[in-house]
N, C-alpha and C positions, 0 to 999 in steps of 0.2 A: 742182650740178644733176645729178642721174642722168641717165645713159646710157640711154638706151632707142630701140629703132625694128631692123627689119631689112632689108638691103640687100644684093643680089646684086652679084656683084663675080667679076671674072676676073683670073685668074691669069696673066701674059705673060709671054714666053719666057724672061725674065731672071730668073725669079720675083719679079717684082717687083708687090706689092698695091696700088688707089689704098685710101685710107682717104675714107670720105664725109664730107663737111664738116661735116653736122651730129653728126657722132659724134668727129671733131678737132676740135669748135669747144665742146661737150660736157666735156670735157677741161678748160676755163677758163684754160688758158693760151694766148696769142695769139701768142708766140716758138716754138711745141712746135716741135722740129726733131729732140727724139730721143723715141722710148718703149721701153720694155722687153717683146718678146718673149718669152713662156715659154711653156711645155706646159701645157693646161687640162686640164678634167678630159672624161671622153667621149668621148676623142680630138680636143677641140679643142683650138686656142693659146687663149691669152691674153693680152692687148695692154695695158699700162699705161703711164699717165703716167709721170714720174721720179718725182711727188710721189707719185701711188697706189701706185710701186711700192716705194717707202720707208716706208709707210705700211704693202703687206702686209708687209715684210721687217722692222718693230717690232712684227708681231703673232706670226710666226714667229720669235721671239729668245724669247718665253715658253713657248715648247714646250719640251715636257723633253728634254733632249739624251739623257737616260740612257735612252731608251726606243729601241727598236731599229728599229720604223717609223717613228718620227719622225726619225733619224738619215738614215737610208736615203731619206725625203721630202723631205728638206731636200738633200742630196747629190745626188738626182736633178733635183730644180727648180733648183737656182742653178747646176749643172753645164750644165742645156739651158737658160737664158733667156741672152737676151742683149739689150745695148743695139744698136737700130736708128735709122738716120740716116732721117727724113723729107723727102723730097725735093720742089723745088719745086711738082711734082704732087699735090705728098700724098698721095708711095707708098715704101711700106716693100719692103726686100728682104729676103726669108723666107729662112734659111739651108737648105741641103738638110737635115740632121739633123731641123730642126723639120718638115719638109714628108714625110719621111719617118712622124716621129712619128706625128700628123696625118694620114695618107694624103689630104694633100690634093691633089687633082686641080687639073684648070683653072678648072670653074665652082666657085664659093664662096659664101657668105652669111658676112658681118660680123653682129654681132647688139649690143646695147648692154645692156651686165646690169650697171646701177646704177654703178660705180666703174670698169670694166672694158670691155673690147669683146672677143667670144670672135669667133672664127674659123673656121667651119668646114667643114668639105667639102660644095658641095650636097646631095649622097645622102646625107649622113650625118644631114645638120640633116634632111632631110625623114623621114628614119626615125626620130629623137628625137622631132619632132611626132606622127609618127603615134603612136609608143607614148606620150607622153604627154599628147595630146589627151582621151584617156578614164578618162584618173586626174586629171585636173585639180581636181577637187574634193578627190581623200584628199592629192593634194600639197599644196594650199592648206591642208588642217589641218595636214599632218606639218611645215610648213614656220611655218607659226604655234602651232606645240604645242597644236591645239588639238583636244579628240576630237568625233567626231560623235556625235550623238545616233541609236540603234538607230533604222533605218529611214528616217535622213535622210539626204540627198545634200548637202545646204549647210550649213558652217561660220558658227557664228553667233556674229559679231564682237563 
């Protein structure tokens, strides 16, 4: 089942996140007790299963090692992800390094993007919306490779 919906969420003193049920329960494991923390793209985290995140970690073993940004991406991502304990609450403790990354604050928004649950700092998520609430049409093509037609606003499927 994809991931989808978004959810405001605070940050508490211990940094510690609840994660929302319908986004742990999302996931299709009914044991989760651990996920994997890493740095998203934007400045948000990124929150995976064990299984999603073994899943991106055999899509990332086909990248060419020889190439210098892909060395460099891979070193930087599995250096900052780490495994997180889910606590009876269904809350995750964010390390400082990733909250750092992130510059996430106290207020947050959880978001659910298909395999994944992204992270991110309220002010942050509401200044992504805004800037791409009015490209939302050219994303919808660039995102399904598909071109507009001269003088059209909708992607025709």
């Amino acid at each position: 089942m994809a991931l989808t919906g978004t959810y405001e969420r605070t940050l508490d003193s211990k940094q510690r996140l609840a994660i929302p049920r319908p986004l742990k329960d999302g996931f299709g494991d009914q044991s989760l007790d651990e996920l994997y923390l890493c740095p998203g793209n934007e400045g948000c985290l990124s929150l995976y299963s064990c299984r999603g995140f073994e899943e991106f970690a055999a899509r990332m073993v086909r990248l060419s090692q020889g190439r210098e940004a892909v060395r460099r991406y891979l070193r930087f991502f599995y250096a900052q992800s780490e495994r997180v304990q889910v606590d009876s609450q269904s809350r995750i403790r964010i390390p400082e390094r990733l909250i750092r990354h992130s510059q996430l604050g106290k207020e947050t928004v959880l978001i659910g993007v298909q395999d994944h649950i992204e992270i991110w700092d309220c002010e942050r998520w509401k200044e992504f919306l805004s800037d791409c609430s009015s490209q939302f049409d050219e994303l919808t093509a660039a995102a399904l490779d598909m071109t507009l037609p001269r003088g059209s606003a909708d992607p025709q499927v």
